[in-house]
C-alpha positions in Angstrom: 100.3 89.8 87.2 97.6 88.2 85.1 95.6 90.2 82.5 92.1 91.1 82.5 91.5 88.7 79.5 92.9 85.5 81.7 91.2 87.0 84.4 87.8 87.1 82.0 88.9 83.3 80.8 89.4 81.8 84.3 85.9 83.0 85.5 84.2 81.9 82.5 85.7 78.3 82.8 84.6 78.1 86.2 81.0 79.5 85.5 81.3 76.8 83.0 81.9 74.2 85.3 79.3 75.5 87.6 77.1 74.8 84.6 77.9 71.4 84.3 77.5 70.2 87.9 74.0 71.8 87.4 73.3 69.2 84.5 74.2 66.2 83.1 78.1 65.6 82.5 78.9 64.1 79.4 81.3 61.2 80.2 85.0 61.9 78.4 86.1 59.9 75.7 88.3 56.6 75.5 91.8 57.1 76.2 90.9 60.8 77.9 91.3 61.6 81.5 88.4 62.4 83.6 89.1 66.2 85.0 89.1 66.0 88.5 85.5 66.8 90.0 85.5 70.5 92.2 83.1 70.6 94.1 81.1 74.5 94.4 82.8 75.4 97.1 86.1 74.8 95.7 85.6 76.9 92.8 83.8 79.6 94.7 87.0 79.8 97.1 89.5 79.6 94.3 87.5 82.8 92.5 87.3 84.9 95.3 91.2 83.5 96.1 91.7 85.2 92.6 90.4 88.2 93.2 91.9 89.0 96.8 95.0 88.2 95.1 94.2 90.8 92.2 93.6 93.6 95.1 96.5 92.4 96.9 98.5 92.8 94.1 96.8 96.4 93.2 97.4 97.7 96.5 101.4 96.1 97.2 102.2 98.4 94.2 100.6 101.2 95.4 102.1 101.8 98.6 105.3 101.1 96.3 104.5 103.9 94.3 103.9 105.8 96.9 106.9 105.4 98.9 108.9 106.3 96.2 110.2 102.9 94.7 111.5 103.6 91.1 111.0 99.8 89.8 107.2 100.6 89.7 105.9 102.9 87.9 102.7 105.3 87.6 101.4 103.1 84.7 102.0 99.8 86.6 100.2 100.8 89.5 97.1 101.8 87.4 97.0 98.8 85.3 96.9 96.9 88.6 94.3 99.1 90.0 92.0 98.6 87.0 92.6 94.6 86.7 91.7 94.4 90.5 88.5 96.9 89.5 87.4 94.9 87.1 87.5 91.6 88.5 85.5 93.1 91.7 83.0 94.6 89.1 82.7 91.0 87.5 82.8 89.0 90.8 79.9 91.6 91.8 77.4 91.2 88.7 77.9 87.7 88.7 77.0 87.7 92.7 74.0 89.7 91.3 72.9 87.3 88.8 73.3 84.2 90.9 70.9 85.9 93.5 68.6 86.9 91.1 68.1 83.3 89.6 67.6 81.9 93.3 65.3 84.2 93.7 63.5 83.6 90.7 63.6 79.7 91.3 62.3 80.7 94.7 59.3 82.1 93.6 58.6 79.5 91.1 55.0 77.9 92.0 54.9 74.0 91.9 
């Protein structure tokens, strides 16, 4: 099970990469491989593929727990239960921001 601070890494690398298909894209250097391009969609399905895996995770050890399996304990199942938390919590605000900025864009005048 993956850390809250990978978790944190992993969508701030693909926010970052979000960034750069909004802008220009510097081109690598010689002897450097480009990465391969993602399209939004890809990285939208791999973040939410994260997080459904985080939950799934959280609630596998719970019904362990709870039917009595002595290989997980209480701790465990918390940590699990507050990795999955806060990856929904960050999935949510940055749903929130993304709606705000089309919405600001929206009602930009020309």
């Amino acid at each position: 099970m993956s850390d809250p601070a990978a978790v944190m890494a992993a969508m701030l690398s693909d926010l970052q990469g979000l960034a750069g298909l909004a802008g220009a894209v510097p081109t690598p250097a010689a002897g450097i491989a480009a990465p391969a391009a993602s399209s939004f969609l890809d990285t939208l399905k791999d973040a939410v593929g994260r997080i459904d895996g985080a939950v799934a995770s959280s609630e596998g050890k719970t019904q362990q727990f709870a039917a009595g399996d002595k290989n997980v304990s209480l701790s465990d199942v918390m940590i699990s239960v507050e990795q999955a938390n806060l990856a929904f919590q960050t999935a949510t605000t940055v749903r929130d921001r993304v709606v705000e900025a089309y919405q600001t864009i929206m009602n930009m005048q020309l």
